[in-house]
C-alpha positions in Angstrom: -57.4 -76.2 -69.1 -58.4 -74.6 -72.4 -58.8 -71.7 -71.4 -55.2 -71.8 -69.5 -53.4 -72.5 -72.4 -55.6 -70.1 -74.1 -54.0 -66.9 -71.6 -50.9 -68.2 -71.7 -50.1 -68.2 -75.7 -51.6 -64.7 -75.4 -49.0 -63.5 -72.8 -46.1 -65.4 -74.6 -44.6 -63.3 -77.7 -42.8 -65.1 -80.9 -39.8 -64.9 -80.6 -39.3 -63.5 -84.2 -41.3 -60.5 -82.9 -38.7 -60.2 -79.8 -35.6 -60.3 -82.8 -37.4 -58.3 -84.9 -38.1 -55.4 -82.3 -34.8 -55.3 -81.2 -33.2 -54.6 -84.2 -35.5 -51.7 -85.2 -34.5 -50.2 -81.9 -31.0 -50.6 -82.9 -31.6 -49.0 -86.0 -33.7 -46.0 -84.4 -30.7 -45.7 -81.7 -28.0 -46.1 -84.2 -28.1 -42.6 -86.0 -28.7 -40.6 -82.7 -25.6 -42.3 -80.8 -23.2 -41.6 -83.9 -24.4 -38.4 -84.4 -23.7 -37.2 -81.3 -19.9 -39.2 -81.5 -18.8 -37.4 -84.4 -19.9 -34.0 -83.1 -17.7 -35.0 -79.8 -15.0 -35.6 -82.1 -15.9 -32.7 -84.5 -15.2 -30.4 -81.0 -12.3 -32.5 -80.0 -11.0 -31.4 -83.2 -11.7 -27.7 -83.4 -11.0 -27.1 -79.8 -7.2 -28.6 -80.5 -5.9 -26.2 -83.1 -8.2 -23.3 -81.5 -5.8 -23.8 -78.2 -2.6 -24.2 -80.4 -3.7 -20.4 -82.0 -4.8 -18.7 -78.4 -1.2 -19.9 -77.3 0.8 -18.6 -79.6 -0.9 -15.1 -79.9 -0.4 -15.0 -76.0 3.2 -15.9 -77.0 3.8 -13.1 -79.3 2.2 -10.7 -77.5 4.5 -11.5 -74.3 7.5 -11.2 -76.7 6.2 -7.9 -78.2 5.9 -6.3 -74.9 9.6 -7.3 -73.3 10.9 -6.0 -76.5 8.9 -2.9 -75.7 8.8 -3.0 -72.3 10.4 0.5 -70.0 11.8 -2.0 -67.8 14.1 -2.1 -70.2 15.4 1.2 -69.8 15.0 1.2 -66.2 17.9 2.1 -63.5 19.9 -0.7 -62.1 17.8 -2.2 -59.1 21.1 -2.2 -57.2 22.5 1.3 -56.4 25.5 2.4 -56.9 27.7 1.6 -53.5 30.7 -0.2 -52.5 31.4 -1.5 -55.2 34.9 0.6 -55.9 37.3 2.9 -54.1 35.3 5.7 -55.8 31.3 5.0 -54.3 30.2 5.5 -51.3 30.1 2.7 -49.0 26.8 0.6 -48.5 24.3 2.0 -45.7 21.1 0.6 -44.6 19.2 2.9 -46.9 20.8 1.4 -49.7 19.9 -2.1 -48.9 16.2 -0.7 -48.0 16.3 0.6 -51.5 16.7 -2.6 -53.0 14.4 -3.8 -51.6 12.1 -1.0 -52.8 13.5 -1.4 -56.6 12.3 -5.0 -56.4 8.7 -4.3 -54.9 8.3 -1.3 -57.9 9.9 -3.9 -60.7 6.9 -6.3 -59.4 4.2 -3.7 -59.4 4.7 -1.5 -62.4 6.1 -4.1 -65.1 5.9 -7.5 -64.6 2.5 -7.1 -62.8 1.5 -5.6 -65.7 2.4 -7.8 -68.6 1.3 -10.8 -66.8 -2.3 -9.4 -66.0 -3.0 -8.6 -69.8 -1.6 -12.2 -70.7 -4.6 -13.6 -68.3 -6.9 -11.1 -69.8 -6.3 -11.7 -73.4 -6.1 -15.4 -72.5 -10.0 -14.8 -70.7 -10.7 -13.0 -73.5 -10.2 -15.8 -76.0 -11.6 -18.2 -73.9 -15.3 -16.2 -73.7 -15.5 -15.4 -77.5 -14.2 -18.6 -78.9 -15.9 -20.6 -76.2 -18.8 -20.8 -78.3 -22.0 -23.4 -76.9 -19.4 -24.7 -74.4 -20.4 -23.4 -71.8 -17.5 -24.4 -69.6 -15.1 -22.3 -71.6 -17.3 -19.6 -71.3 -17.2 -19.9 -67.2 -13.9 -20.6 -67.6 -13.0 -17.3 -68.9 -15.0 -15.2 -66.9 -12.8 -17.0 -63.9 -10.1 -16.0 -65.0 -10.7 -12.4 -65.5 -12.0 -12.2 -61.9 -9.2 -13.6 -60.4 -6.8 -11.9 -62.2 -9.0 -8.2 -60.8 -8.4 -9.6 -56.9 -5.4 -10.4 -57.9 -4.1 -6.8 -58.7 -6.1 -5.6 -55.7 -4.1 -7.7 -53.6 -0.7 -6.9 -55.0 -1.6 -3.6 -55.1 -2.2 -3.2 -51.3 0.5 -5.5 -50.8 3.2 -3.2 -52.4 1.6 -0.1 -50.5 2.3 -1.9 -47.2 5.9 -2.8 -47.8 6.5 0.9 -49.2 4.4 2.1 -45.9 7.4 -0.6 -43.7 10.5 0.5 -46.0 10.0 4.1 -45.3 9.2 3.6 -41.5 12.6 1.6 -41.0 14.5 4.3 -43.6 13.1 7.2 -41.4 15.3 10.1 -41.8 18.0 8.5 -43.8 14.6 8.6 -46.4 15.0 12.5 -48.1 12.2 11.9 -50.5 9.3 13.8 -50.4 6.8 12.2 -52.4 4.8 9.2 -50.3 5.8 6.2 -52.7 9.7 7.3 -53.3 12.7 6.5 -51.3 15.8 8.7 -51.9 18.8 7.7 -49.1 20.7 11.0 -47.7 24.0 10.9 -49.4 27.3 9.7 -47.2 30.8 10.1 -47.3 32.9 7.5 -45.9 30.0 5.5 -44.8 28.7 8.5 -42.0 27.3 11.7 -42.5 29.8 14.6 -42.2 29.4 17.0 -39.4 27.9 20.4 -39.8 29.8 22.0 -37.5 33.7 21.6 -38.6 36.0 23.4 -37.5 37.3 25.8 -40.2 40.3 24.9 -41.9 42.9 27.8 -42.3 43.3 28.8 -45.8 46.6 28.0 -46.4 45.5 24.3 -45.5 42.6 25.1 -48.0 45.1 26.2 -50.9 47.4 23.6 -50.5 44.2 21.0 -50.7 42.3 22.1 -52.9 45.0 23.1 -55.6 45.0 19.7 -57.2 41.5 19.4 -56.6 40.6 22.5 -58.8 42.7 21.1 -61.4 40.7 17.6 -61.2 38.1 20.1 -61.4 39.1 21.5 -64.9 40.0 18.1 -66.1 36.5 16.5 -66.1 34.9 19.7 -68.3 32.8 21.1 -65.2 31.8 24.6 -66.5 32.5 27.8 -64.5 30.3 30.7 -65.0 32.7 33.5 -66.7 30.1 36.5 -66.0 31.1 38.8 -63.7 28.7 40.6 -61.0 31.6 43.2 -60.0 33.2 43.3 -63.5 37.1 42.5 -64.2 38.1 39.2 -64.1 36.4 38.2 -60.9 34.0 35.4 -61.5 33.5 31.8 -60.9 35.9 30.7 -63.8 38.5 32.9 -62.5 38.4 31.6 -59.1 38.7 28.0 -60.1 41.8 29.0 -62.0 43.8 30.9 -59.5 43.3 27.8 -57.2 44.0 25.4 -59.7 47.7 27.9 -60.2 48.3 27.4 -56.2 47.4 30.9 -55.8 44.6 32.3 -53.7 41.1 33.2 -55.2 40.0 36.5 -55.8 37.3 37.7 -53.0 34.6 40.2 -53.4 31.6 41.9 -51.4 28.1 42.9 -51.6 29.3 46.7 -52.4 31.7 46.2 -55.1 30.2 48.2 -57.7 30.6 50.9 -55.8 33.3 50.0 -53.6 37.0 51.0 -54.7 38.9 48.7 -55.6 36.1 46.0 -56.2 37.3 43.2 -54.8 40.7 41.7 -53.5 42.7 40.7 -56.5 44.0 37.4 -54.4 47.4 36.1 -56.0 50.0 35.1 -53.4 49.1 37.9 -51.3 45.3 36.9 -50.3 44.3 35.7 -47.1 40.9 33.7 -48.5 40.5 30.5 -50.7 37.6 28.1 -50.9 37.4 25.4 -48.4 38.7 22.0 -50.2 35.5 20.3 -48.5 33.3 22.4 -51.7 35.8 21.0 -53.8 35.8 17.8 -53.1 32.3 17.4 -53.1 31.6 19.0 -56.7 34.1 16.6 -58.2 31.8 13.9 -56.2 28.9 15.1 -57.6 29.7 15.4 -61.4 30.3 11.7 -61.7 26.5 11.1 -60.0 24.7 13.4 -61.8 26.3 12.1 -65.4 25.9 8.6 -64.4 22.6 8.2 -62.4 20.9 11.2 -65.0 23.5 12.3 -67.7 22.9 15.5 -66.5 26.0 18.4 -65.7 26.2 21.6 -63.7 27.4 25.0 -63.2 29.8 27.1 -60.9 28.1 30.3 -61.0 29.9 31.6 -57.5 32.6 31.4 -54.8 34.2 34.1 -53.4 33.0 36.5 -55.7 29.7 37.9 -56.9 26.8 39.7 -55.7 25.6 38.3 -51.6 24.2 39.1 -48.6 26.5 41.4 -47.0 27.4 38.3 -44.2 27.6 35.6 -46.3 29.6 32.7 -46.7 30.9 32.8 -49.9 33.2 35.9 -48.9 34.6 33.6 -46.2 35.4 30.8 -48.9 32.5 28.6 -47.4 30.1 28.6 -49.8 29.0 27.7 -53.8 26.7 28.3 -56.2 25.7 26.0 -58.6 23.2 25.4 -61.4 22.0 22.0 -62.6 21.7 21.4 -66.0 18.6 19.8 -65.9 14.9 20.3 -66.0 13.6 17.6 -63.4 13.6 18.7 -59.7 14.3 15.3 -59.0 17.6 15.6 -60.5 18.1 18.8 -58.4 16.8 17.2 -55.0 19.3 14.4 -55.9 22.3 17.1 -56.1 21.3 19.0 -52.8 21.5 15.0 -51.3 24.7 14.5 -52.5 25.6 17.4 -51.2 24.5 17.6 -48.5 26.6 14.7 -47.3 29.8 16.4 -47.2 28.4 18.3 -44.4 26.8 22.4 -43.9 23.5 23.3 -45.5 23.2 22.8 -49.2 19.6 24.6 -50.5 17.5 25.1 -53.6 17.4 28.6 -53.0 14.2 30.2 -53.3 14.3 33.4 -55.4 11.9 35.8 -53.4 13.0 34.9 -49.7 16.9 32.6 -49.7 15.1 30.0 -48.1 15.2 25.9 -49.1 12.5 25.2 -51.6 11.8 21.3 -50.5 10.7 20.4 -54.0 13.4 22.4 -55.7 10.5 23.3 -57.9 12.0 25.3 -61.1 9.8 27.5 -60.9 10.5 29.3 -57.6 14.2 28.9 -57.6 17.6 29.6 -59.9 20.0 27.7 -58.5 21.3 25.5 -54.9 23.6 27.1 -52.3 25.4 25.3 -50.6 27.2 26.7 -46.8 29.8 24.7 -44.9 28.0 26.3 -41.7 24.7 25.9 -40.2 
């Protein structure tokens, strides 16, 4: 029994000791747990205002670059069609190039603008992330979804170009694989090639006023003279504009006597009122679409092949006032949809240069026959 009691007071601690122990613990745990509560709230706090600053710098910059931005400056994404008595009615080229518009506004601006916003946001994220090692993650997340991302879009758009100029097919003129330029129409169907020829008193009659209209809107006619006199470009537009026929020339008249035939009342020539009409169509769409101009250098006078169609009143010369080909292409388009064969004439051989590169041509002719 003694030594019962004896094991059993040694097992049993006082309960003083039991108090006593405890609150030393609580003291030992005490600084520890409020340590690591403040520095909780210590990041709770820095992290708030950091967030509030990464925020508004992505804000600013966003603003900066719509202020900036060449969307800005960028052509309507709906072409000019339909819209008045004066456009061309809507074809299914148009529509396609809507379409197109849209998929290049996606891709090349706002694409852009909202892949440097994740960027910069990543960016921020990774150096100001600090210990946290979440933020850090976080960031570098961010900038490799936003790199599939563009890889995505980016094969996206080059599919729907691929589709838009498959469906377009030869109402598509452009040559360059991610460009869409419709074939130009007039009254909503390409004009036949192969019209008859009107007879010339038809043409005078028509194109009088039109040769007036001509003068009106400032369209410049070439004054020099291949066969000398008064037998140029200029003078030709006049004489219509008069009611009178045009003067006509040939390839010999430097040293055929007289040079040309003088025209007046007595000629038998004048320019078909199909050229007419479609130079006063094209002034309005090259000023408009590219501010740009051109000039008459020839009708029925000048310096040609010893067949050709200017002596018969069925061709032009013009030069476009501008040094893009694009531009040019876009006048041999417009052109070319008031029927015959409008070219940018190469220099060493008459043929179409497809490009209309500058370089290898002076100026377009266009025919009225094939």
């Amino acid at each position: 029994m003694k030594n019962s009691n004896h094991n059993t007071s040694s097992v049993v601690r006082n309960p003083n000791e039991i108090s006593d122990s405890r609150k030393v613990a609580r003291v030992v745990k005490s600084p520890s747990t409020s340590s690591g509560s403040l520095t909780n709230r210590a990041a709770r706090s820095f992290e708030r205002p950091q967030r509030y600053y990464v925020l508004s710098f992505i804000l600013l910059i966003f603003g900066i670059f719509l202020l900036t931005s060449p969307a800005l400056a960028l052509d309507p994404l709906v072409p000019a069609c339909g819209r008045t008595d004066a456009e061309k009615l809507c074809t299914t080229c148009d529509f396609l190039v809507v379409a197109k518009n849209i998929s290049d506004f996606i891709l090349f601006y706002l694409v852009p603008a909202l892949s440097a916003l994740f960027f910069i946001w990543a960016g921020f994220l990774i150096l100001l992330g600090g210990g946290l090692t979440a933020q850090v993650a976080k960031g570098q997340n961010i900038f490799r979804t936003t790199v599939y991302g563009l890889l995505i879009i980016f094969l996206s758009w080059m599919i729907v170009n691929t589709v838009i100029r498959t469906v377009a097919r030869d109402e598509n003129i452009a040559e360059n694989w991610w460009k869409l330029e419709c074939r130009e129409t007039v009254g909503g169907a390409l004009v036949p090639t192969d019209k008859a020829r009107v007879p010339s008193n038809e043409d005078l009659s028509r194109g009088q006023p039109l040769a007036q209209d001509l003068l009106n809107l400032g369209i410049i006619f070439d004054a020099n003279a291949d066969c000398g006199g008064n037998f140029h470009a200029r003078g030709n537009i006049q004489s219509i504009a008069a009611g009178n026929f045009p003067a006509v020339c040939s390839r010999d008249c430097k040293t055929k006597t007289p040079a040309c035939l003088a025209g007046g009342q007595n000629g038998n020539i004048s320019v078909n009122s199909r050229i007419l009409e479609g130079l006063k169509g094209l002034h309005p769409n090259l000023k408009n679409k590219h501010g740009a101009s051109f000039i008459v250098t020839s009708f029925t006078t000048g310096i040609h092949s010893p067949n050709s169609t200017h002596y018969t009143g069925e061709a032009v010369d013009i030069v476009v006032n501008s040094d893009d080909p694009a531009v040019w292409r876009e006048a041999r388009s417009f052109l070319r949809g008031f029927g015959g064969t409008p070219i940018c004439e190469r220099k060493s051989d008459s043929q179409d240069e497809p490009n209309c590169n500058l370089n290898l041509i002076n100026h377009i002719h266009w025919t009225l026959r094939k």
